[in-house]
C-alpha positions as CSV (number, residue, x, y, z in Angstrom):
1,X,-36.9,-71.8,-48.0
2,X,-38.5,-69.6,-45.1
3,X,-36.4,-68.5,-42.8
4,X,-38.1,-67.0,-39.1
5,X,-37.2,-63.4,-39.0
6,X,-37.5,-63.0,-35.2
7,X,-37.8,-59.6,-33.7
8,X,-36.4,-57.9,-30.3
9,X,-35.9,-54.3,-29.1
10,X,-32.2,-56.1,-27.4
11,X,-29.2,-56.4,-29.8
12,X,-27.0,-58.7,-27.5
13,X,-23.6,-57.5,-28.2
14,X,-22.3,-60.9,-29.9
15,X,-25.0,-60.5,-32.2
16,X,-24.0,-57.1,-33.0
17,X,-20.3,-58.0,-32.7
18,X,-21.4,-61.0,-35.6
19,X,-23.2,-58.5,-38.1
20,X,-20.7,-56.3,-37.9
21,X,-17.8,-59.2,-38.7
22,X,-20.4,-60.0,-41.8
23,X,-20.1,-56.5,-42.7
24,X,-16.6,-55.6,-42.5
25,X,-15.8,-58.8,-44.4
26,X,-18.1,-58.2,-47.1
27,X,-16.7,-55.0,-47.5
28,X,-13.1,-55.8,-47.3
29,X,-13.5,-58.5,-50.5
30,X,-15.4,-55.7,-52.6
31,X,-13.2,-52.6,-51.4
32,X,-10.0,-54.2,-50.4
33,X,-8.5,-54.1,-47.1
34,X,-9.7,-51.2,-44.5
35,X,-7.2,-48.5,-43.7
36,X,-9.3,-47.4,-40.7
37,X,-7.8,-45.1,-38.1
38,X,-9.3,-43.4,-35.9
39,X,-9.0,-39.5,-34.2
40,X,-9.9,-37.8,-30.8
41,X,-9.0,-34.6,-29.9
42,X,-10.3,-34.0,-26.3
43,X,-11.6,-31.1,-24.5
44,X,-11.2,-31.0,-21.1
45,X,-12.5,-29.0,-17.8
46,X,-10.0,-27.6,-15.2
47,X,-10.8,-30.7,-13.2
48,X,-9.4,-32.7,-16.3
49,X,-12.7,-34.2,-16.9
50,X,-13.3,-35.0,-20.8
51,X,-16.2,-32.3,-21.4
52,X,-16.3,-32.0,-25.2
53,X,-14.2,-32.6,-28.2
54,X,-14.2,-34.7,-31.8
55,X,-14.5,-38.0,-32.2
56,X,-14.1,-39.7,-35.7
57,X,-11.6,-41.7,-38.1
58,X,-10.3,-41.6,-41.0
59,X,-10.7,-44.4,-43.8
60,X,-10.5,-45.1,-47.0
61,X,-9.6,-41.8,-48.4
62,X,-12.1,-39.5,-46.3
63,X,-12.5,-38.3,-42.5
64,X,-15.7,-39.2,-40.9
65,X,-16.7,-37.2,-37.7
66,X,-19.1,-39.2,-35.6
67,X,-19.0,-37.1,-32.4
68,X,-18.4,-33.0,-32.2
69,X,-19.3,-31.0,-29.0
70,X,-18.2,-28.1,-28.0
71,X,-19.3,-27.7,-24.5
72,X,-21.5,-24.7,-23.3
73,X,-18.3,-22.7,-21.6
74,X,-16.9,-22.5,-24.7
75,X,-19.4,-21.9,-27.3
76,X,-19.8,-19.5,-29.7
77,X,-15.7,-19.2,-29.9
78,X,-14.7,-20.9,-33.1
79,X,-13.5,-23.9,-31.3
80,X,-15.9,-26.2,-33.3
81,X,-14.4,-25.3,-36.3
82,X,-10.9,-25.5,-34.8
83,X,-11.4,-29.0,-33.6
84,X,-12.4,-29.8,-37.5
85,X,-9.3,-27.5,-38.7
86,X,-7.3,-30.1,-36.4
87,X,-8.9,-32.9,-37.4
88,X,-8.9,-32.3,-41.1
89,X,-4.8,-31.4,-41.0
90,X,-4.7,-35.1,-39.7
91,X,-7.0,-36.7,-42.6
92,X,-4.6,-34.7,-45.4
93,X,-1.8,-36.1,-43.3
94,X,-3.4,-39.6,-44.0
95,X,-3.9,-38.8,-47.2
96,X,-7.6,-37.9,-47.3
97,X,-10.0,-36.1,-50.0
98,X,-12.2,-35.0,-48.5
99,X,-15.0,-35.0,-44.8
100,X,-18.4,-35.6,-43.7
101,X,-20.5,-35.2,-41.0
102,X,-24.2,-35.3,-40.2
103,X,-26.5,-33.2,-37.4
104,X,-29.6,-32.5,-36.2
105,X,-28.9,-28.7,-34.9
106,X,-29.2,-26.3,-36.8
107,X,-26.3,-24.1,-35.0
108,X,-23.8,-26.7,-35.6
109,X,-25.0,-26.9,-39.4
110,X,-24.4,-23.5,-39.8
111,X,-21.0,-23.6,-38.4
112,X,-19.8,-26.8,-40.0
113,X,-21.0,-24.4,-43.2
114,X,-18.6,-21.7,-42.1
115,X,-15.9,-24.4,-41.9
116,X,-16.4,-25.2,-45.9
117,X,-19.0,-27.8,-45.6
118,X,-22.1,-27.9,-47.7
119,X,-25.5,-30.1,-47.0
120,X,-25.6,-32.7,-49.5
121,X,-28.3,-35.1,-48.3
122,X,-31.4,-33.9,-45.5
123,X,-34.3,-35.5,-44.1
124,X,-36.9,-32.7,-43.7
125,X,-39.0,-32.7,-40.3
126,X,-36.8,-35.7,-38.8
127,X,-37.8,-34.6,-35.7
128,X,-39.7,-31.8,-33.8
129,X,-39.4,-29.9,-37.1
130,X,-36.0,-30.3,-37.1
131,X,-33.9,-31.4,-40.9
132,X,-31.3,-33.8,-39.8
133,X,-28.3,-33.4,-42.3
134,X,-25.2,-34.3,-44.1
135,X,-22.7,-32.0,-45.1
136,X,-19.5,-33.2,-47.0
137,X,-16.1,-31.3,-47.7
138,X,-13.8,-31.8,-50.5
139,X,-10.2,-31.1,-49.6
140,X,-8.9,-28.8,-52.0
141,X,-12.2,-27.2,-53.3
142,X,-12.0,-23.6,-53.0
143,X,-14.4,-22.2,-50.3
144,X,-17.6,-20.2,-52.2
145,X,-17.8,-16.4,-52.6
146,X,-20.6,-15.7,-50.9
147,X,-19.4,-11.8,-50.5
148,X,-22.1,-11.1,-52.9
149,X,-24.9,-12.8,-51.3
150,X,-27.8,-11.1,-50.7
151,X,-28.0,-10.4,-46.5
């Protein structure tokens, strides 16, 4: 049997909305029902203006953070990692093991590192010779010494 296997650069939303359904159900019969919650902890500007903040849910045992910005006022003032201290107290709460997240910057890889994240998958080059990459944490693993590596 040949089916056509039509291409577009549109996804119309019922589509999407269809796949998704196809998905989910899949999923539920060989995992078991979702327990899919999801988190936001907002940043906003003295006009009250969402400018920044987390955006991610927790499911199945483990926190996924989709959206993390921190916006320019406030960099460079640990509140990236507080907004995954915050979000991570919520997943234990729920009774998570463990985060992930993925990026493209190298700044925010390097402070999602500081928070006890390590890079466990990367695409080298993605882009403009930047890695794009995942970085998991296990709740409960002890964060690494590195007080002995080399500077």
């Amino acid at each position: 049997m040949t089916i056509p296997l039509t291409l577009s650069d549109t996804v119309p939303e019922s589509a999407r909305d269809s796949i998704l359904a196809s998905i989910k159900a899949h999923n539920g019969t060989l995992l078991g029902a979702t327990d899919r919650k999801d988190i936001y902890i907002p940043i906003t500007a003295d006009d009250g203006t969402v400018d920044g903040g987390l955006v991610g849910y927790t499911g199945r045992g483990w926190l996924f953070v989709e959206l993390l910005a921190v916006p320019e006022r406030l960099r460079g003032q640990g509140i990236a990692g507080a907004l995954l201290a915050r979000a991570e107290e919520e997943a234990r709460a729920r009774g998570c093991i463990g985060a992930y997240i993925d990026t493209i910057n190298p700044v925010a890889c390097r402070a999602y590192e500081r928070a006890g994240y390590h890079v466990f998958g990367r695409i080298e080059d993605f882009a403009k010779g930047y890695d794009i990459c995942w970085l998991i944490k296990r709740f409960g693993e002890a964060l690494e010494d590195t007080s002995h590596a080399e500077a």
